[in-house]
LUMDREN-879681 format. One record per residue (C-alpha): residue number from 1; residue in one letter; chain; x negated, y negated, z negated. Coordinates in nm, 3 decimals. Example, Ala and Ser with C-alpha at 12.3 -4.5 7.8 and 13.67 -1.06 7.14 Angstrom:
BEGIN
{resi:1 resn:a chain:A c1:-1.230 c2:0.450 c3:-0.780} $
{resi:2 resn:s chain:A c1:-1.367 c2:0.106 c3:-0.714} $
END
This chain:
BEGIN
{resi:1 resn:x chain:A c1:-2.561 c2:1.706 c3:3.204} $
{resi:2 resn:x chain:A c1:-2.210 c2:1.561 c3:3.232} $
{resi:3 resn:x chain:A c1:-2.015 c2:1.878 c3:3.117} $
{resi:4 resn:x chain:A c1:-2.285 c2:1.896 c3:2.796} $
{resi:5 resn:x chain:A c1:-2.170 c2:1.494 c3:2.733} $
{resi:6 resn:x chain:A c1:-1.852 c2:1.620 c3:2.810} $
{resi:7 resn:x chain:A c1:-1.809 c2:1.911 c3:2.581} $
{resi:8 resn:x chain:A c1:-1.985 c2:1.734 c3:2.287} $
{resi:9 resn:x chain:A c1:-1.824 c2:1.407 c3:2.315} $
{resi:10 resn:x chain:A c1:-1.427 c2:1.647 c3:2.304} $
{resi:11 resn:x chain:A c1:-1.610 c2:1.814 c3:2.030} $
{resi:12 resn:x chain:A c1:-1.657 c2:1.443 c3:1.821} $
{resi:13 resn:x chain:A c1:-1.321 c2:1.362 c3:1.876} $
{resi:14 resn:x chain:A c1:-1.195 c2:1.734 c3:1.767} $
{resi:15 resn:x chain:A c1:-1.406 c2:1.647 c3:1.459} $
{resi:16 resn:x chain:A c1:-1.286 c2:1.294 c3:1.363} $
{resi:17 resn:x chain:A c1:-0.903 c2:1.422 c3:1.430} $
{resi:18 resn:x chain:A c1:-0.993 c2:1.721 c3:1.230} $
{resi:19 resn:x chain:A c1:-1.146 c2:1.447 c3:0.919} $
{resi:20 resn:x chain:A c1:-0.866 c2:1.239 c3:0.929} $
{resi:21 resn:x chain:A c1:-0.569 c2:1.516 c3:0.913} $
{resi:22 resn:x chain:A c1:-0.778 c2:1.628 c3:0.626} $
{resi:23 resn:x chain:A c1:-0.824 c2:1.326 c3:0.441} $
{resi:24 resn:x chain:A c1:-0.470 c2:1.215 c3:0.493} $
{resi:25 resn:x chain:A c1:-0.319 c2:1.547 c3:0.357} $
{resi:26 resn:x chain:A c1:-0.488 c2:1.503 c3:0.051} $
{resi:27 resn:x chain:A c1:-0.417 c2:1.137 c3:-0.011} $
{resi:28 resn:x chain:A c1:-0.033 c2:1.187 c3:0.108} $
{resi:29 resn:x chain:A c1:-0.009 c2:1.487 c3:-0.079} $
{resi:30 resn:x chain:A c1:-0.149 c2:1.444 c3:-0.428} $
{resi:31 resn:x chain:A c1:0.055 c2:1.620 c3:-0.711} $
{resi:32 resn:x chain:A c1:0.004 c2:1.403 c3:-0.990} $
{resi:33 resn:x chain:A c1:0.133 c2:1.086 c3:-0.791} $
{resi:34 resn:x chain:A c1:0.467 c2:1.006 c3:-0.663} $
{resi:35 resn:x chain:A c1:0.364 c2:0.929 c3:-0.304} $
{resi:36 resn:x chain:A c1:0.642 c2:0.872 c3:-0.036} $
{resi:37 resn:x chain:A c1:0.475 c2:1.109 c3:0.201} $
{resi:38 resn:x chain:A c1:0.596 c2:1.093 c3:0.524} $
{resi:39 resn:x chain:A c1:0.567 c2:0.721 c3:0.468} $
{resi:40 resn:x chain:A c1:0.201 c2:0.768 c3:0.395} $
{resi:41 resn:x chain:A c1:0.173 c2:0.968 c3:0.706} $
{resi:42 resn:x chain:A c1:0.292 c2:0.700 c3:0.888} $
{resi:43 resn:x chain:A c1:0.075 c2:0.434 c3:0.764} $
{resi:44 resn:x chain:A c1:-0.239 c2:0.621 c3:0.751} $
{resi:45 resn:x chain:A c1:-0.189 c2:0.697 c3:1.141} $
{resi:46 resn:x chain:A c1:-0.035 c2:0.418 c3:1.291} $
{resi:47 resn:x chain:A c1:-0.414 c2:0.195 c3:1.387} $
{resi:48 resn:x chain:A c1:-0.742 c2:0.307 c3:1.525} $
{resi:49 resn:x chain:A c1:-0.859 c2:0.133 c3:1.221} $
{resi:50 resn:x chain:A c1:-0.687 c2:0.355 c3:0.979} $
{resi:51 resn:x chain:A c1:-0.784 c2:0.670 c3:1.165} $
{resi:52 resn:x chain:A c1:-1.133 c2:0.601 c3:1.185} $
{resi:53 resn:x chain:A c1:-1.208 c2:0.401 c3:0.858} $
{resi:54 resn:x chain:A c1:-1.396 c2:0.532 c3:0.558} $
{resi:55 resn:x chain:A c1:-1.195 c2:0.549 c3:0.228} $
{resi:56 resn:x chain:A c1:-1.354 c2:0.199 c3:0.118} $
{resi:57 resn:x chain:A c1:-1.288 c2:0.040 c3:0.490} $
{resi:58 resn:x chain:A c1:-0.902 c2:0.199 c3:0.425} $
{resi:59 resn:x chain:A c1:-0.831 c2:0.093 c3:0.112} $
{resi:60 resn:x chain:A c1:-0.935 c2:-0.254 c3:0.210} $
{resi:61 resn:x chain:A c1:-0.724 c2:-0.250 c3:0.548} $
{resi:62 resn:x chain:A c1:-0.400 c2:-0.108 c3:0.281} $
{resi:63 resn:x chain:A c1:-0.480 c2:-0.383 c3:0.063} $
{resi:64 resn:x chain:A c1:-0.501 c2:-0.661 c3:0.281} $
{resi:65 resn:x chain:A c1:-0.165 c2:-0.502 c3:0.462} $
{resi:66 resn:x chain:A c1:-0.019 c2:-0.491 c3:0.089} $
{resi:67 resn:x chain:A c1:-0.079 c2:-0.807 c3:0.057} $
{resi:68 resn:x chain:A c1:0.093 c2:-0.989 c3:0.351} $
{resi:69 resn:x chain:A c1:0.368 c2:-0.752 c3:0.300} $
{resi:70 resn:x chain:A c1:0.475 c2:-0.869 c3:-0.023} $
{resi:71 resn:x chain:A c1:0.375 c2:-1.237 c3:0.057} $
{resi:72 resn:x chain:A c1:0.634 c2:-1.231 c3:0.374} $
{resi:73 resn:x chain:A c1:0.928 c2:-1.093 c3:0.133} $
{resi:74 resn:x chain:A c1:0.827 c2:-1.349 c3:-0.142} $
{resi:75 resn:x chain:A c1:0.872 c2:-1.602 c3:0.170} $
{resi:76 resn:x chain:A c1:1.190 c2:-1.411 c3:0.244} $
{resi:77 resn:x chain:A c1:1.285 c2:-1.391 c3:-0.164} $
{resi:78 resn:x chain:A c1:1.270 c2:-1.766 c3:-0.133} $
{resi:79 resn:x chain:A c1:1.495 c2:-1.784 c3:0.169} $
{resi:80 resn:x chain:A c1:1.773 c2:-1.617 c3:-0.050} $
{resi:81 resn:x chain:A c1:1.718 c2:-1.825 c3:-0.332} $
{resi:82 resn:x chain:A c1:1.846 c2:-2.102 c3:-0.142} $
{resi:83 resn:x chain:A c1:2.204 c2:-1.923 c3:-0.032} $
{resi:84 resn:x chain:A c1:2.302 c2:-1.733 c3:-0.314} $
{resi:85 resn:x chain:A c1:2.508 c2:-1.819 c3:-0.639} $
{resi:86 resn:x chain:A c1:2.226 c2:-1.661 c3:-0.857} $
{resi:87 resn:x chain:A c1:1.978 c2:-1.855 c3:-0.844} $
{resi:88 resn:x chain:A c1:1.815 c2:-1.728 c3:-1.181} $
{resi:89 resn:x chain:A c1:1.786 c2:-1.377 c3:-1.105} $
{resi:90 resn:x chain:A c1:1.607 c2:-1.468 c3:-0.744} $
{resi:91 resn:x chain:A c1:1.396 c2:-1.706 c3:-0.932} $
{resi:92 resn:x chain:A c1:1.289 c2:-1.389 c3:-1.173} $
{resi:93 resn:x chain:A c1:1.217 c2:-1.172 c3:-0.859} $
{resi:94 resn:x chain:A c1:0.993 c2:-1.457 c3:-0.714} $
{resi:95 resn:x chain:A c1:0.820 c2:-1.483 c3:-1.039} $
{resi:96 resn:x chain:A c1:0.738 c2:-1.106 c3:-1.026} $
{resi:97 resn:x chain:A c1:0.626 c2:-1.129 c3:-0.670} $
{resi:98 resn:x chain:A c1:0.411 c2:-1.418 c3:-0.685} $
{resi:99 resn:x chain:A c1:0.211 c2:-1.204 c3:-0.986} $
{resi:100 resn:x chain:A c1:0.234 c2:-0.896 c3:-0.784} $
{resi:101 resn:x chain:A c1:0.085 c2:-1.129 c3:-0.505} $
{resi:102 resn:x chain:A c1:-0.196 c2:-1.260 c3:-0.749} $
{resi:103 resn:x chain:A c1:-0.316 c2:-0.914 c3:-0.886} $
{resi:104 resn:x chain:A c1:-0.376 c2:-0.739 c3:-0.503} $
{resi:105 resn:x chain:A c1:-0.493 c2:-1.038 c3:-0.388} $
{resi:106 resn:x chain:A c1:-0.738 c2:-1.046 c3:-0.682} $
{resi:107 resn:x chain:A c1:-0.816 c2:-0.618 c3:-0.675} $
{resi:108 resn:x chain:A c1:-1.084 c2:-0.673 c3:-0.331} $
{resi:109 resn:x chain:A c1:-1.325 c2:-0.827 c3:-0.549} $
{resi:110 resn:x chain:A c1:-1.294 c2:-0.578 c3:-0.838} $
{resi:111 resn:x chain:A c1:-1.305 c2:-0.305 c3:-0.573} $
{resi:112 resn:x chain:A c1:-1.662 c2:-0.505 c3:-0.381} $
{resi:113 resn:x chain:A c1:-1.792 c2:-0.518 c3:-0.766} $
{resi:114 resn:x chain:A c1:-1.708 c2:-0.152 c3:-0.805} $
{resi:115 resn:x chain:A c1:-1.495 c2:-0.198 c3:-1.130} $
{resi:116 resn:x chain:A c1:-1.222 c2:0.025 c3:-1.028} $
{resi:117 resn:x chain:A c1:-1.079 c2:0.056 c3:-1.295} $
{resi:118 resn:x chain:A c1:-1.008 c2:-0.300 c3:-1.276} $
{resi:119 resn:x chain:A c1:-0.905 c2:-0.241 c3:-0.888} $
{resi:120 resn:x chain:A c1:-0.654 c2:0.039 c3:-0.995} $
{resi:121 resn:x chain:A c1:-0.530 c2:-0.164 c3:-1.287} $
{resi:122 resn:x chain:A c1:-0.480 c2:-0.503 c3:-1.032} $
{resi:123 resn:x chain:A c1:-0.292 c2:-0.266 c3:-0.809} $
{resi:124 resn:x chain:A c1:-0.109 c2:-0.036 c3:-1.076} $
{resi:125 resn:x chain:A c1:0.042 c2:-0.372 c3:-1.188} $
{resi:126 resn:x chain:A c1:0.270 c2:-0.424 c3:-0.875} $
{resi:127 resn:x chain:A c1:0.474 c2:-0.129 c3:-0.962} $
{resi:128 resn:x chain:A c1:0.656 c2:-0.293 c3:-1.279} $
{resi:129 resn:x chain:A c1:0.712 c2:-0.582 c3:-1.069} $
{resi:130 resn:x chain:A c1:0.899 c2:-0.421 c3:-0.785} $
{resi:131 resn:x chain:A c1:1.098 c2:-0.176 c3:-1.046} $
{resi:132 resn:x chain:A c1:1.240 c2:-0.473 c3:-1.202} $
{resi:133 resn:x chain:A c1:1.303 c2:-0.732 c3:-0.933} $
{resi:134 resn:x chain:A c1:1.538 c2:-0.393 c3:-0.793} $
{resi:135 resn:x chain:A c1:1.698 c2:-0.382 c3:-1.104} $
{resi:136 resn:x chain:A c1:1.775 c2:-0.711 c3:-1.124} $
{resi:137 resn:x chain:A c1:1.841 c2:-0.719 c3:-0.774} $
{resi:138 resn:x chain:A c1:2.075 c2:-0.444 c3:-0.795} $
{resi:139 resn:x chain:A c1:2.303 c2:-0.635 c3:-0.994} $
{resi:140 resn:x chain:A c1:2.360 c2:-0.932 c3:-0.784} $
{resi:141 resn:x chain:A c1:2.687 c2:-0.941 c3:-0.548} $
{resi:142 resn:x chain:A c1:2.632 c2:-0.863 c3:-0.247} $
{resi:143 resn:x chain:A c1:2.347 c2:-0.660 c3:-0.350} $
{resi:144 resn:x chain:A c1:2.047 c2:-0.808 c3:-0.109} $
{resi:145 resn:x chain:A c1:1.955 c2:-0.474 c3:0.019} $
{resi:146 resn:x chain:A c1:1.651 c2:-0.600 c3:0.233} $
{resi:147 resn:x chain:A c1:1.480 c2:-0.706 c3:-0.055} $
{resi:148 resn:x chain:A c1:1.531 c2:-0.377 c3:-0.193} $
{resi:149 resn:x chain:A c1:1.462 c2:-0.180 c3:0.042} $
{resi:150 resn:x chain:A c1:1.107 c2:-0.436 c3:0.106} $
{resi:151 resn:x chain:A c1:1.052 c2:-0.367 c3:-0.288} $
{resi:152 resn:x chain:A c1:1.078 c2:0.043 c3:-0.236} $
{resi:153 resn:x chain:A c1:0.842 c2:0.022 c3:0.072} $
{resi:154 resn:x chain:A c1:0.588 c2:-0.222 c3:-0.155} $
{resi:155 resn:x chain:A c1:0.629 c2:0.061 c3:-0.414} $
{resi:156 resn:x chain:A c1:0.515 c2:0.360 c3:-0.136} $
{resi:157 resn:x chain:A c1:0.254 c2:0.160 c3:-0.026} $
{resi:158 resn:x chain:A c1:0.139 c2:0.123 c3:-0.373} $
{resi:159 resn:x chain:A c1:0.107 c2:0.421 c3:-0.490} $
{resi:160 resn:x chain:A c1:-0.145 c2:0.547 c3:-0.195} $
{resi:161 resn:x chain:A c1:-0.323 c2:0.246 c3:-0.230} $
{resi:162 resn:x chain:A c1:-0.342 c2:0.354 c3:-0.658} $
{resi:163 resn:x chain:A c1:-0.440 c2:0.717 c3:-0.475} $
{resi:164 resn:x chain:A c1:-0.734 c2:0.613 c3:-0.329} $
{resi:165 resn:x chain:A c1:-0.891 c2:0.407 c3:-0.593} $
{resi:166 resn:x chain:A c1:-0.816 c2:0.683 c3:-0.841} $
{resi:167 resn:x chain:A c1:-1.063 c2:0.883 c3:-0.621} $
{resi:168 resn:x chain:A c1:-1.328 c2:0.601 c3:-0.667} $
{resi:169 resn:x chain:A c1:-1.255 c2:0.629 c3:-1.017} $
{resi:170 resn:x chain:A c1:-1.329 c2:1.000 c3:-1.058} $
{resi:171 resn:x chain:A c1:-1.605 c2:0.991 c3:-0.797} $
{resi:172 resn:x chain:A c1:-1.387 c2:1.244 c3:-0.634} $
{resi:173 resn:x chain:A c1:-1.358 c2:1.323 c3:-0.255} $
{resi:174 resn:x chain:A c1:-1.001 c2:1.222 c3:-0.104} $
END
């Protein structure tokens, strides 16, 4: 009896290993989408929660990360504002952060309704905002690379967040 519990309960685990490499691969991988791979590796197996959630339970989880993520450099963005000469173009980053901020915290509901569209569209949105806080980041002396480099990472994150929902969307199997 306890080498058949054994044997079978190796054999789950060999199965939900087996699931998750699989699923991961073909979110971290996707053609069409500029996904920061080895990134998305890293994300996708870093929790128990990631391993073993279903694509709805993940994409919440990535969301909610997402979401904290961009609201801790906005906190940081703000911290800057108050020690550098350029005020206005730190100003204009917060401004696209705090709408960046509004549209993932706004894409759980769309994605509870099921209007994914709406969900991808919510999240799709952040990418604009990060691409031009850099740019106008990247012209500031000294260059605040943190924020930068936060806004790249936001971007990554992003996109296999976008991956996921365009799954939903096409009723597709990631």
């Amino acid at each position: 009896m306890v080498v058949y519990v054994r044997k079978n309960f190796s054999l789950a685990h060999i199965l939900v290993l087996l699931l998750f490499v699989m699923r991961s691969k073909s979110i971290c991988t996707k053609k069409d989408m500029d996904i920061n791979s080895s990134l998305c590796f890293e994300i996708l197996k870093a929790t128990p929660e990631t391993a073993k959630s279903d694509l709805p339970s993940l994409v919440k989880f990535l969301i909610d990360y997402q979401s904290r993520n961009v609201s801790d450099t906005l906190k940081q963005i703000k911290l800057f504002r108050g020690n550098t000469t350029d005020m206005r173009k730190m100003k204009d980053c917060e401004q696209l952060y705090e709408g960046a901020l509004a549209g993932i915290d706004d894409s759980p509901n769309s994605l509870a309704a099921k209007d994914y569209y709406l969900a991808h569209l919510y999240n799709a949105g952040t990418f604009p905002n990060m691409h031009t806080c850099i740019d106008t980041l990247s012209t500031m002396k000294p260059v605040p690379e943190v924020l930068s480099t936060r806004s790249f990472v936001i971007i990554d994150i992003t996109g296999i967040i976008c991956v996921i929902i365009d799954c939903f969307m096409r009723g597709i199997k990631c």
